[in-house]
C-alpha positions as CSV (number, residue, x, y, z in Angstrom):
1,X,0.0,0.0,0.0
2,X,2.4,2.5,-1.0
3,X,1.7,6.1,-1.4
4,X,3.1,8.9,-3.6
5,X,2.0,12.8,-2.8
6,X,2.6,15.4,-5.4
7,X,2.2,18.6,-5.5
8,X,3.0,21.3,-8.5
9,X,2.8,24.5,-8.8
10,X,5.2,26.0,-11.5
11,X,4.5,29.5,-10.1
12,X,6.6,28.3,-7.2
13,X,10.1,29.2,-6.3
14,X,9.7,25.1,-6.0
15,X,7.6,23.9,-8.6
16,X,7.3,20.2,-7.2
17,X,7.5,18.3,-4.4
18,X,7.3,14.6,-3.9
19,X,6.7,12.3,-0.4
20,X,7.4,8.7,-1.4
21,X,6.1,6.2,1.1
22,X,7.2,2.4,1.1
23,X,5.4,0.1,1.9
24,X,6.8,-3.6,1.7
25,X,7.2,-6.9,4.1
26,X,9.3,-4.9,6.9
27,X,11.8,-8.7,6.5
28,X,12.8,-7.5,3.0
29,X,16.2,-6.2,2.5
30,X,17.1,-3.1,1.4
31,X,20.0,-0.1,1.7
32,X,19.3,3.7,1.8
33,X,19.9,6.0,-0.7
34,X,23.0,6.4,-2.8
35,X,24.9,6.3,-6.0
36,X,24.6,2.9,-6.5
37,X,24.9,1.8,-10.0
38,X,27.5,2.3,-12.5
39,X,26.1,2.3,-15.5
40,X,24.0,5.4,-14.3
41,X,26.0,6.9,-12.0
42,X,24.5,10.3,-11.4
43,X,21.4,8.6,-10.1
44,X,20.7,8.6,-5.9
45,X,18.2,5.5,-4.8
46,X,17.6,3.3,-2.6
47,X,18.5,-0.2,-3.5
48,X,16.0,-3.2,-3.7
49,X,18.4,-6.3,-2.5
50,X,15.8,-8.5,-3.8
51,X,14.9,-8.0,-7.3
52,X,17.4,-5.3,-7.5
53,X,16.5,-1.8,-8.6
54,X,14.9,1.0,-6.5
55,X,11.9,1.8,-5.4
56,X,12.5,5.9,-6.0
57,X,15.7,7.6,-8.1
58,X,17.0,10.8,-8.4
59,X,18.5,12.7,-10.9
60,X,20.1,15.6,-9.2
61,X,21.6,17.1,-12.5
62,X,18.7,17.1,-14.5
63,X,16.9,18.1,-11.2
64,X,14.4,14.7,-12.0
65,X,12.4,12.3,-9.6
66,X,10.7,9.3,-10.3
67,X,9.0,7.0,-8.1
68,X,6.9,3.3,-9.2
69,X,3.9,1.9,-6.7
70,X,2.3,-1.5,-7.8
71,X,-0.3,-1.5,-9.6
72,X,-3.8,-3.8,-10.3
73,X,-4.7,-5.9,-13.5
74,X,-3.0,-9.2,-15.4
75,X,0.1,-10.2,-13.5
76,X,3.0,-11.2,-15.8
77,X,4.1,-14.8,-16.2
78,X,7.0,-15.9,-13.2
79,X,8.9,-17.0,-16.0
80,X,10.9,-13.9,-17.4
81,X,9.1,-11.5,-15.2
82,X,10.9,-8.3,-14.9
83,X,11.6,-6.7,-12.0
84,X,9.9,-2.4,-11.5
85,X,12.8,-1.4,-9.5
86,X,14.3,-1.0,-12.8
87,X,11.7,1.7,-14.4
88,X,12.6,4.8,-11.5
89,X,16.2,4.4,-12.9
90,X,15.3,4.5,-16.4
91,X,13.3,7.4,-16.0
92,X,15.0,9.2,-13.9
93,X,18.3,8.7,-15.7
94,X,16.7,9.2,-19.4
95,X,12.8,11.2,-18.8
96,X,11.3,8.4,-21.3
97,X,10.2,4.9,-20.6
98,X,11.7,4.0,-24.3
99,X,11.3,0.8,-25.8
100,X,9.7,-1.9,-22.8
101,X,8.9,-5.7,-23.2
102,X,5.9,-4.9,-21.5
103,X,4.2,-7.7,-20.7
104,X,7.1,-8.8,-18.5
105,X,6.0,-5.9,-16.2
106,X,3.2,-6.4,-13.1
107,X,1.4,-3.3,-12.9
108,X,2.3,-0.8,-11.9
109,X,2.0,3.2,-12.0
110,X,4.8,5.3,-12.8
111,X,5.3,8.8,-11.6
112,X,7.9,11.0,-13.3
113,X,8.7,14.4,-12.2
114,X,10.6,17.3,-13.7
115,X,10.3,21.4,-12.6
116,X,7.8,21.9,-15.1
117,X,5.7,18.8,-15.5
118,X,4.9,16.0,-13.7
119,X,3.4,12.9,-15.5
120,X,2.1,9.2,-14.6
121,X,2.1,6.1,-16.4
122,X,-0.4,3.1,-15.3
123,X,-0.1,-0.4,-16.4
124,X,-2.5,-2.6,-15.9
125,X,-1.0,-5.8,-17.9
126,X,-2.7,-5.1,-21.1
127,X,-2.6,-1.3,-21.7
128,X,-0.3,1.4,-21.2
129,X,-1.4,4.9,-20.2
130,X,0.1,7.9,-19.8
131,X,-1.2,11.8,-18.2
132,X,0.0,14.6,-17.6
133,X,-0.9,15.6,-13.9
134,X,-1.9,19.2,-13.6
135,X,-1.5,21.7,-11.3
136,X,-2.1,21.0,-7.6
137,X,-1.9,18.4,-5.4
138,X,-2.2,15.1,-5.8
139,X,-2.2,11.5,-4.1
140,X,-1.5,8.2,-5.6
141,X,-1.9,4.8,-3.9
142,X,-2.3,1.4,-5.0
143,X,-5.6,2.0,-6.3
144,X,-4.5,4.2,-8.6
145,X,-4.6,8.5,-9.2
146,X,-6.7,9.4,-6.0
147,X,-8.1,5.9,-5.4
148,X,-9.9,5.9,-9.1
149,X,-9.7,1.8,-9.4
150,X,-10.7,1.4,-5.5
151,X,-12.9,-2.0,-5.8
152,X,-15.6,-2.5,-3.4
153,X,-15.0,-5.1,-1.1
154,X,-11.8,-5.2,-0.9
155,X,-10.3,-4.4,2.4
156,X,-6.8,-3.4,0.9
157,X,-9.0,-1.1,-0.9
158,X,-10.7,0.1,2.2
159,X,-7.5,0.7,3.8
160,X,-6.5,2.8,0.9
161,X,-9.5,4.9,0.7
162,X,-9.7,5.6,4.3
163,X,-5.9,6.9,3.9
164,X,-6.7,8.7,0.6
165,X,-9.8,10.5,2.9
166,X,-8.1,11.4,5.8
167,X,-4.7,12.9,4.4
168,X,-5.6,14.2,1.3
169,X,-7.4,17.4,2.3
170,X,-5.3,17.5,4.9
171,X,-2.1,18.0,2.5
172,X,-4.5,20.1,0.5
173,X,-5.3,22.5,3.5
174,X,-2.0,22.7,5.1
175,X,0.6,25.6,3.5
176,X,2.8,24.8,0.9
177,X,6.2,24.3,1.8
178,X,9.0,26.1,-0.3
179,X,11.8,23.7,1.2
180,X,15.4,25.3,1.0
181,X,18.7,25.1,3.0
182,X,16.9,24.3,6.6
183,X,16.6,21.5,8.7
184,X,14.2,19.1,7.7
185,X,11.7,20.1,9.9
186,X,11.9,23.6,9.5
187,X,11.8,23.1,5.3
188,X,8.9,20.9,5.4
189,X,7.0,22.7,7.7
190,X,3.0,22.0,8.0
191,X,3.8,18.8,5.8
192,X,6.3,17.5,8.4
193,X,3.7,16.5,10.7
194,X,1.9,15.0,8.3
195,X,4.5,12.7,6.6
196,X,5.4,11.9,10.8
197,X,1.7,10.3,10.3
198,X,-0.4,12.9,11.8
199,X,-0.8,11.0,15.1
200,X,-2.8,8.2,13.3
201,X,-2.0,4.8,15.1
202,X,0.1,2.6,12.5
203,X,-2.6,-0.3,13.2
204,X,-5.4,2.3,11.8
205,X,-6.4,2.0,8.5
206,X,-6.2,5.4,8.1
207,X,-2.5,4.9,8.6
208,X,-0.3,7.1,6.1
209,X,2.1,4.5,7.8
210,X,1.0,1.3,8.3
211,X,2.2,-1.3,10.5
212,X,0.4,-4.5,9.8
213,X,0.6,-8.1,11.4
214,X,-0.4,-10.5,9.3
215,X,0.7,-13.4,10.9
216,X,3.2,-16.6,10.7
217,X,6.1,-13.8,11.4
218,X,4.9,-11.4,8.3
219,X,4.9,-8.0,9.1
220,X,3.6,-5.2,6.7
221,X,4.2,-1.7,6.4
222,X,6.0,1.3,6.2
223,X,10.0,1.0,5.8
224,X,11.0,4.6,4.9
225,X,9.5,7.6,3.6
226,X,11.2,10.2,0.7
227,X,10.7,13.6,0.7
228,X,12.0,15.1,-2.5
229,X,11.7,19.4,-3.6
230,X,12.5,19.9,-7.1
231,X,13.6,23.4,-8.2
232,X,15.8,25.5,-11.1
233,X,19.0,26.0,-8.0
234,X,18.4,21.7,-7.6
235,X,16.9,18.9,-5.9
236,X,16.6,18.3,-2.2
237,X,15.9,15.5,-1.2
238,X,15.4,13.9,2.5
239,X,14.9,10.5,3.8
240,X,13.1,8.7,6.6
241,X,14.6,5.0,7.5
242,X,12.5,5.2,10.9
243,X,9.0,6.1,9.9
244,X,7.2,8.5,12.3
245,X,10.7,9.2,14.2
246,X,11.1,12.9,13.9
247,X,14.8,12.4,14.7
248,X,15.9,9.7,11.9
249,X,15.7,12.0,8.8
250,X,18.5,12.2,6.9
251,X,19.6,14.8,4.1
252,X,20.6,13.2,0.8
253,X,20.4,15.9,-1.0
């Protein structure tokens, strides 16, 4: 149940900014952000130690984010499936998807930003879509652009849409941040609290950072958060290995 927040406005001294929140079994490995991969080596990611990859890049240079959440539809066949952690990088690094053996891909949904657009790809196993987002804010979960696949019935669904109706207007109504050289607190102002969680309980479904049991030793939720402010000086970019600790941000960027 991951969830990406965007918001542009290229009026603004910083025309995006983007929170990145992972969710994944809390047992899978991973490493924090860095320059991890030669082939691309102005990129900044975390790094997938499973299927490789990352779950969010960043370009500093070309002052580019992108970001991947999975997606619903046709799953692709375990034999030759690729892995997503690979599509941040490849956007990021080159701001085009190019040529893709598609059907290799799970869905997925795709969130590429620059200083003066922001655009989203959804895959749903059979067809590829792209949008421009426009501006404002907006939220994306597994359920797609503000929840627009939610299926009734589904309590994954549920989750999403109770997250989608409790933080959303709350981003909406809180003031904008302009992040600049400041501690991470004091450049993410009003959103700060919010990314913390907002004082929702991780068990809640509300939970912009869930902490799930489900049992036989799995544990779901949140394992870091990214907070990423794209402007013409450059990119800063934050990061959260301690979800909801206001003390275990780091600057990347």
């Amino acid at each position: 149940m991951c969830t990406a927040v965007v918001s542009f406005e290229p009026s603004s001294p910083v025309p995006v900014l983007l929170v990145g929140v992972r969710d994944e079994f809390v047992a899978r490995s991973w490493e924090p952000p860095d320059r991890y991969w030669d082939d691309r080596p102005g990129l900044v990611g975390g790094r997938d130690l499973r299927a490789g990859g990352t779950w969010l890049a960043v370009d500093p240079e070309a002052r580019r984010v992108a970001t991947v959440l999975n997606g619903r539809g046709r799953m692709a066949p375990p034999d030759g499936r690729a892995t997503r952690g690979g599509l941040p990088l490849r956007m990021a690094a080159d701001g085009k998807l190019g040529e893709l053996d598609l059907p290799a891909f799970d869905p997925f949904y795709l969130v590429c930003a620059e200083t003066d657009r922001v655009r989203l790809w959804t895959w749903n196993g059979e067809t590829l879509v792209e949008r421009s987002l426009t501006p404002g804010l907006h939220m994306i979960v597994n359920s797609g652009l503000e929840g627009e696949g939610r299926l009734e019935g589904q309590t994954e669904d549920a989750y999403m849409e109770a997250r989608l109706a409790h933080f959303r207007p709350r981003f909406a109504a809180a003031p904008r941040p302009v992040p600049g050289e400041g501690p991470v607190a004091e450049a993410w102002g009003a959103w700060f609290a919010l990314v913390a969680g907002d004082g929702v309980a991780r068990t809640d479904r509300r939970a912009l950072l869930p902490l799930l049991d489900l049992g036989d030793g799995r544990v779901w939720g949140t394992t870091s958060v990214s907070l990423t402010a794209l402007s013409a000086r450059g990119v800063r970019y934050d990061f959260s290995a301690v979800p909801g600790d206001a003390a275990s941000w780091d600057r990347v960027l």
